[in-house]
N, C-alpha and C positions, 0 to 999 in steps of 0.2 A: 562381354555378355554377362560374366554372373556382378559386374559394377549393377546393371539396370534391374538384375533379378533381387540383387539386395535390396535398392532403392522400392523397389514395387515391394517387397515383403513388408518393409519399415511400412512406405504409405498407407497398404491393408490394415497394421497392424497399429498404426497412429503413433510412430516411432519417428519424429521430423527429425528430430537431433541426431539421431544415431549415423544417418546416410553422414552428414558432415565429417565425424569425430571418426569413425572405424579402422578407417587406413593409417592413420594418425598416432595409436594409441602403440607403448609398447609394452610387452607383457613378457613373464615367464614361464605364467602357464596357460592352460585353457580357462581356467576358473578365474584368476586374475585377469587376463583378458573381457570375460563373459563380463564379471561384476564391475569393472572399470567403465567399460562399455555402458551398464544399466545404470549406477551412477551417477555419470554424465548424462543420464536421459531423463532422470528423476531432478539431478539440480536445473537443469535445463528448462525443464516443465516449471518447476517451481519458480525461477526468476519469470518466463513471462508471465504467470500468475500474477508474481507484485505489480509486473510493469502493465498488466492489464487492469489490477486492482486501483494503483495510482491514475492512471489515466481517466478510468470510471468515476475514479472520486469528483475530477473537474477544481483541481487546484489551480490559482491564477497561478503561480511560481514554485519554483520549487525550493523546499528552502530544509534543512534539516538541523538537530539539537548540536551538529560541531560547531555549524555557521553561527550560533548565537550568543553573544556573548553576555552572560551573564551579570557582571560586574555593577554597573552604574543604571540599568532598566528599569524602569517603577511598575513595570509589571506586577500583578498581585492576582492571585487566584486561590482559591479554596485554602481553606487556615489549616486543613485538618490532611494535605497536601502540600509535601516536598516536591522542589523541581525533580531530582531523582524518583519520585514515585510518578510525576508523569511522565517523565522518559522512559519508565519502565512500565506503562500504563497499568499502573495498580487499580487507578481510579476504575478501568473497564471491567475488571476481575469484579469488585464490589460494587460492580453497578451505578456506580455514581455519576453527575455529572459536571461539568465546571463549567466555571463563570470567569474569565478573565477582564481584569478593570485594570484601564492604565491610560494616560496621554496619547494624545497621538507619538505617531515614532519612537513608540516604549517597546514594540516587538512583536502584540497580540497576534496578529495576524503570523508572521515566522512562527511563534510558537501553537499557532493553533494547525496551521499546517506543517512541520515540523511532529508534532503530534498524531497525527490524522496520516504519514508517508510511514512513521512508526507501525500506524497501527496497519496499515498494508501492507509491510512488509509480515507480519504476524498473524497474517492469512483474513483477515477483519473486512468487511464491504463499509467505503465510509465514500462520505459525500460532503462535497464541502462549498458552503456559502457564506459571502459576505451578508452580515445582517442585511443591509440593503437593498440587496439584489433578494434574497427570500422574501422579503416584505412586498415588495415588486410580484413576485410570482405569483406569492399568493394572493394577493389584491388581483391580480388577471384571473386568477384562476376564482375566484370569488362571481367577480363580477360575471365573468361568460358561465357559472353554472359549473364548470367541471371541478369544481374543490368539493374532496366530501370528508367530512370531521368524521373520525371513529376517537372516542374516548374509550381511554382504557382499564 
C-alpha cells in the first residue's frame, strides 16, 4: 500500500523519476538519503531535457565532436574561430555566427550537427536544416502566403 501512496505523491507532485530510483538507493542518513533521492530527480529532469532539446532540433544523424576526426578535413569556418572555440561554443556567447566552406565529404554537415547536440546539451533551443531543405520550405511557404519576413 504505501509503494502506490508514494507513486501517487511523486505523480501529484511531477516527481516521475523518484517512484523508479527510491527503493534502490542506500543511505546513512535521512538527509543523504533525502538529497540523493532529489538529485537523481534533478539529473533526471535534465537528461530528458537534452534528449527532448535534440530531438526538437530535427537532426538527420547523430554525430558528435569525438566521432570527428580532425586531421586531413578542409573544412574551414570563421578565421577569427578555433575548432576548440566551437566545441566550446564561444561563437553563441559573442553572438556570432558561422559559415562552414568545404568539399563534399569534408565533415560540414558532422560538424554542424556536432555543434548544434553541443549546444542542446547546454540547455540552447536549435533547429537544424540542410540548406536545401530550408530553401524548399521556404519557397512553399512563400508561395501558399504563410511565410512572413520580420526584419530586425
Amino acid at each position: 500500500m504505501s509503494h502506490q501512496l508514494i507513486q501517487q505523491c511523486c505523480k501529484q507532485l511531477r516527481l516521475g523519476h523518484i517512484p523508479k530510483v527510491y527503493s534502490k538507493l542506500n543511505y546513512e542518513s535521512k538527509e543523504e538519503y533525502l538529497l540523493t533521492l532529489l538529485q537523481s530527480e534533478i539529473q533526471a529532469r535534465a537528461s530528458a531535457k537534452i534528449n527532448r532539446l535534440i530531438k526538437k532540433a530535427g537532426f538527420s544523424q547523430q554525430k558528435t565532436f569525438e566521432d570527428y576526426e580532425l586531421g586531413s578535413a578542409a573544412t574551414t569556418f570563421n578565421d577569427s574561430l578555433s575548432f576548440e572555440e566551437l566545441k566550446d561554443l564561444v561563437f553563441m556567447e559573442r553572438n556570432e555566427n558561422i559559415m562552414m566552406l568545404g568539399s563534399v565529404g569534408t565533415g560540414k554537415t558532422h560538424l554542424a550537427i556536432a555543434t548544434g547536440i553541443e549546444a542542446c546539451k547546454n540547455g540552447k533551443n536549435v533547429r537544424f536544416f540542410r540548406v536545401s531543405d530550408l530553401v524548399s520550405i521556404l519557397l512553399v511557404k512563400h508561395q501558399n502566403g504563410s511565410f512572413k519576413y520580420r526584419s530586425s
